[in-house]
Phi, psi and omega in degrees: 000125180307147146248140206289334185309331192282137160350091167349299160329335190273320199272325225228353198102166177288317219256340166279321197283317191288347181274281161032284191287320179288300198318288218263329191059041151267072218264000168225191187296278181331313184306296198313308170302323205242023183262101171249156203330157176260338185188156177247118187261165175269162152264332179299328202218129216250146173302158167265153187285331205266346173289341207288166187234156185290139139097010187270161174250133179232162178237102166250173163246143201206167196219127176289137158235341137219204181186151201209109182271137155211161179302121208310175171274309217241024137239199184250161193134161172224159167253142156253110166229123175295156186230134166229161229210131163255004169106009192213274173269180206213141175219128161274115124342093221233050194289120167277336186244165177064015212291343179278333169292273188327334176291306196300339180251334170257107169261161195274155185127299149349190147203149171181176167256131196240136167224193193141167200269132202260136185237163201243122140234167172025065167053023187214152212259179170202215196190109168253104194067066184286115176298137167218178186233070170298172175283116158305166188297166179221104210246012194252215203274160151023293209280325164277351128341284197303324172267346160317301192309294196301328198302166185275152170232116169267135198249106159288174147299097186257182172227172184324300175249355149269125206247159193289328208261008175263301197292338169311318160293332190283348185264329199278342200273300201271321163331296154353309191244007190293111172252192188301172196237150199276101189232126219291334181291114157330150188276314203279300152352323170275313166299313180299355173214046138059090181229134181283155185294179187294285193311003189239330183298325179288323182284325191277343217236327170257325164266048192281163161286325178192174187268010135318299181287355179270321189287323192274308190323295190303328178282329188291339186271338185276296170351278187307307206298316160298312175286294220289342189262335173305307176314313202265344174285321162336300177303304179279333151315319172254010153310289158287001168300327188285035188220150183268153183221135154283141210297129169244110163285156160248176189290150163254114164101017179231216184271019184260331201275279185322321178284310159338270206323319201255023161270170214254014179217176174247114150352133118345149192281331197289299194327326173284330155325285183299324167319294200312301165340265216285338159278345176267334184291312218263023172245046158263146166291006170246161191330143159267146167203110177225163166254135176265133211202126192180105175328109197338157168062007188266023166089031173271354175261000169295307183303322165275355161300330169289338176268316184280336179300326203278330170307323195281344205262335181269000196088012188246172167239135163242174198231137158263068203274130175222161215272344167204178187295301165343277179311316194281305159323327179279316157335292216294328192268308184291314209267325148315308158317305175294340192272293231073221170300328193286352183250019190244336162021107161090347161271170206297307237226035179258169191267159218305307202253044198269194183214197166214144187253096169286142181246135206221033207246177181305330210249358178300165168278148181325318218264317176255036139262314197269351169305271194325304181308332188258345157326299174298303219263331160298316187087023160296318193286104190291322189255174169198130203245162173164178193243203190273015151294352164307338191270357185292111174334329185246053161244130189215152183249182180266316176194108180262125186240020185191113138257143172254110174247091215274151179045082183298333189292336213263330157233186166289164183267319173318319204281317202293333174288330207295318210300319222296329189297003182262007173290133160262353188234122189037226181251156174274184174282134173235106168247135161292155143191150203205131175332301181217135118324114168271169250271318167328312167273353174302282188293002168263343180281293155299041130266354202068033180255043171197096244271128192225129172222166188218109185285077215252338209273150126287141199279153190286134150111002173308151155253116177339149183240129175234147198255172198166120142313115190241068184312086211287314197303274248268353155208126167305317200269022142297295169306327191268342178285313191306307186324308186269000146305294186318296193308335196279334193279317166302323173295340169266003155109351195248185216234170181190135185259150170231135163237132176252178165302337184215162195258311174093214175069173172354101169133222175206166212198134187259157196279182155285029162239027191072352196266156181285116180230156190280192161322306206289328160336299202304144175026037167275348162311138182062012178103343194269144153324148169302154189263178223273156169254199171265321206253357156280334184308298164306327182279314172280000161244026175265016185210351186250224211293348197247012218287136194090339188269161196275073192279148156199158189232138157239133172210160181315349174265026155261165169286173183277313180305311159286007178242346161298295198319311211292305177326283202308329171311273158016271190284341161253046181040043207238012196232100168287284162252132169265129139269100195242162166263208196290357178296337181260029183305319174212122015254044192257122200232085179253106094022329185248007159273142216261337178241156136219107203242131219253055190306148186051048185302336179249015171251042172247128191281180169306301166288351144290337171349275217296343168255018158260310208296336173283337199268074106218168187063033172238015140255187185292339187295158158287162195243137150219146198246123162252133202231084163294119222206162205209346163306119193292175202274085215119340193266155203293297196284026149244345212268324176302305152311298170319309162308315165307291186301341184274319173233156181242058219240024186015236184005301201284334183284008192245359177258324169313324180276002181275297171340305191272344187237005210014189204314318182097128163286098202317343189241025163232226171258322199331128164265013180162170165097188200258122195266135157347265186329310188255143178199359183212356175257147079326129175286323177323300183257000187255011201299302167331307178287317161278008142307306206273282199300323186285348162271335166303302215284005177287304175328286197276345152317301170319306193289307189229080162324282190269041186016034189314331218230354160237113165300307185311299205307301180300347176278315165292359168284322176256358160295289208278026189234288189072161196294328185281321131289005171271327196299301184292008196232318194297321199284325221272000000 
């Protein structure tokens, strides 16, 4: 029986396995078996051309249609440059050395696969010195031509010097010697959904025959992919059944009641629902850990407030975690409002059953952080918000019986763990809650690690929001009709947010990789401008299209106190246009704004869109959103916008971004991007199937806990989970 563990060196040789190993990071049989194809070519039928991209490394399949020697300019030497063709667009071939050996073999006519890195000159794309492989000629009868023609090429993920068609060999070499495989799948499982063994899924998915034999490969492999992550959420689902929490029910005749009774509306039929949900969770002894997943404005934070009154009603505190001071301060004023007399607890003029709310951020003054700290930690304070200062070792509760994780994608499982670890009597209750998913949760939500309610109604007197692509390059006077939107809306009396990507002015600013880069820096890769800030923004449309009107700018480089000011300004309509950066991004609620307009728009991801676009239509005015943009027409990032502008859908906008970013490594930290774990499932298209693996592994999880009667599984259990993702999974 092969084992996937062995050294390469031992199948392929010392001198193939270390290029292998540098190029690829393929250091055993298994790496190597499990580097799969990225696409499959015909030798019959030639890539298209129009895709490539500047700067890509490509494998094409391609046809010489000619070829042309001339002399170097400034040395001695000739150049070859080959034109090879898909019958439509053109790629030049470009050899400096050997060039009368390269005229003799690519002739026109040839076909073969050429790769190398592709450069733009005088506009025409090329390959300089190029590595190829050609096809031999196939000159025998009709029908083995034809089959000749047809068979498939697996085109890998290569690198400079390992070419797609040097690893085809090294895999065919070790297939070649392949014997059965050690396989993590019940035998019986596998007859129950017709599944091929491992050592045959592998041969057919790199030698397939036709794409019949590609299609049984990719399933038996989405397979092994589902069930071990269906197996360890299992495990860990039943693990937390096991674990203890205290039960909080709820009280009759208390503030939970008493909050009811004074509201100035009706519940929603989804809001009551999803409370009633969420209220059985939070009377159970065992954790609760759910997501509240509720379209901007659909009322999730009433819901989740409803959960902390029946906790505080029970003898417990809840905690509120929010993702910046803005957010967490706007939390702290609405959520204070609505309670009333019931948030004055120990004043004149509180109500029976009131509680007190404490505020926690980094910026309090000495004098309200030790207020707030002895608040928390008395168990006076019932409810108690903050930003990631909640998370500070000398921050302590008397008994946190609920965290509330507003914008979950906004921390880390670490940050989420530090809070839940301030429980003193077992784990507290966790509710998440988040607008769009981002595409990780989107995928632990089909894998099941995460108890999911929805918020779909909108609360009576919301407004529709209508969205809009503003192509500023390819028409200018679309941006100057926006500019004179804004004004007509300030004229009626309503407000507006314009928000850029960057605050700009003085200084350096850190990238998305955190290192400091100046101004001048910024998005100068590929040719693009730097993107627009607030505070060159501001200056130019307080003397432009905005000139007269009441401008104020926020961002993250104010104190805190000065960035309170400018909100309370805002919101008390002493403000015309806010120029911001992503801080009003989420929970900010001015009711009479009425625009938001998105500079640079596409370099925002979807779920930021969609949750500046909620910050308008969250009154009886109707909302509108411009989404502003310098992306041609056709291109992945407009095609992105476009999308945006099409639905107001949460869900549908957390399955597009899933789409463009795939899953994020469900069983690791990753938040995006081509996942460790996963490599051949998708949710888009795998949701059925990972339906299907999660009732086995619920099953044979029941049956065999400690997977004692499967050895393969559990050692492939521990592989890919390793102490550090079993770790990241208990915590998550």
């Amino acid at each position: 029986m092969t084992d996937l563990h062995e050294p390469l060196a031992k199948r392929l040789g010392d001198r193939t396995a270390k290029v292998l190993a540098t190029a690829l990071d393929l250091h055993t049989v298994g790496d190597l078996l499990r580097h799969h194809p990225r696409r499959y070519d015909r030798r019959g039928e030639l890539t298209d051309l129009a895709g490539l991209a500047e700067g890509e490394q490509v494998t094409v399949v391609a046809e010489v249609l000619r070829g042309a020697t001339r002399p170097m300019r400034n040395r001695r030497g000739s150049i070859f440059e080959a034109t090879v063709t898909d019958g439509h667009g053109q790629l030049s071939l470009l050899f400096f050395h050997r060039a009368g050996w390269h005229r003799d073999r690519l002739l026109p006519g040839r076909r073969g696969l050429f790769a190398g890195k592709v450069s733009v000159y005088r506009g025409r794309r090329q390959l300089a010195h190029p590595e190829y492989e050609l096809f031999e000629t196939e000159d025998g009868a009709q029908e083995r031509a034809r089959a000749y023609a047809d068979a498939l090429i697996p085109i890998y993920p290569a690198a400079e010097k390992v070419t797609s068609w040097k690893i085809a060999k090294a895999v065919a070499t070790v297939l070649d010697t392949l014997d059965d495989l050690p396989d993590p799948l019940p035998a019986d499982l596998r007859a129950r959904h017709r599944l091929v063994g491992l050592a045959e899924a592998y041969r057919l998915l790199h030698t397939p025959a036709d794409w019949d034999d590609v299609r049984a490969a990719r399933r038996r492999l989405k397979w092994d992919e589902a069930f071990v992550v269906q197996v360890a959420l299992a495990q860990r689902r039943r693990a937390a059944q096991r674990q203890p929490a205290r039960a909080r029910p709820r009280v009759s005749g208390a503030l939970l009641d008493a909050f009811d009774a004074g509201l100035p509306f009706t519940l929603t039929e989804g809001q009551r629902e999803v409370g009633e949900v969420i209220a059985a969770d939070l009377a159970s002894d065992h954790p609760m850990h759910r997501l509240l997943q509720g379209d901007v404005g659909a009322g999730k934070t009433l819901v989740a407030l409803r959960a902390m009154l029946q906790v505080v009603d029970a003898g417990g505190q809840a905690a509120l975690l929010a993702p910046t001071e803005v957010l967490a301060q706007q939390h702290h004023r609405s959520i204070t409002a609505m309670l009333g007399p019931l948030a004055r607890a120990g004043q004149l003029d509180g109500a029976e059953h009131a509680t007190r709310v404490a505020l926690l951020t980094g910026s309090l003054g000495a004098a309200a952080r030790r207020e707030a700290l002895l608040d928390a930690a008395s168990g006076r304070a019932g409810i108690v918000i903050g930003t990631h200062a909640l998370l500070q070792e000398q921050v302590s509760f008397a008994d946190l019986g609920l965290v509330v994780v507003d914008e979950q994608h906004r921390f880390g499982v670490e940050q989420r763990d530090a809070l839940r670890d301030k429980s003193a009597d077992g784990r507290p209750h966790v509710l998440v809650m988040t607008a769009t998913p981002i595409p990780r949760t989107v995928a632990m939500t089909v894998y099941g690690d995460l108890d999911v309610v929805a918020l779909k109604q909108l609360p009576a007197g919301r407004s529709p929001v209508a969205t809009h692509v503003v192509p500023a390059r390819d028409k200018p006077h679309f941006l100057t009709r926006a500019w004179e939107r804004i004004r007509e809306e300030v004229a009626q009396g309503r407000q507006v947010y314009v928000v850029c990507p960057r605050i700009g002015g003085e200084g350096e600013e850190p990238d998305e990789t955190g290192q400091l880069v100046s101004d001048a820096e910024v998005g100068e890769a590929q040719g693009r401008r730097a993107p627009l800030a607030v505070v060159d923004l501001l200056a130019e449309v307080e003397r432009g299209p905005l000139a007269g009107l009441r401008l104020a700018a926020l961002h993250g480089r104010l104190a805190p106190d000065d960035k309170d000011k400018v909100m309370r300004a805002f919101a008390a309509g002493e403000v015309d246009v806010l120029v911001a950066t992503t801080v009003v991004e989420v929970g900010v609620n001015v009711p009479n704004a009425t625009v938001m307009m998105i500079m640079d728009a596409d370099r925002f991801g979807v779920s930021q869109l969609h949750q500046l676009r909620g910050r308008v239509g969250r009154g009886s005015l109707p909302g509108l959103c411009l989404l502003v943009t310098d992306a041609e027409e056709g291109s992945p990032a407009r095609e992105r916008l476009d999308a945006v502008a099409s639905t107001t859908d949460g869900f549908e906008l957390s399955r597009l971004d899933l789409e463009q970013r795939r899953e994020g490594d469900v069983l690791g930290a990753a938040q995006s991007g081509r996942s460790a774990t996963l490599r051949l499932l998708t949710i888009t298209q795998d949701e059925e199937l990972i339906g299907r693996a999660r009732e086995e592994a619920t099953a044979l999880v029941e049956a065999d806990p400690e997977l004692a009667a499967h050895p393969v599984l559990a050692r492939t259990l521990e592989e890919r989970l390793g102490d550090d993702r079993a770790e990241y999974l208990e915590k998550a």
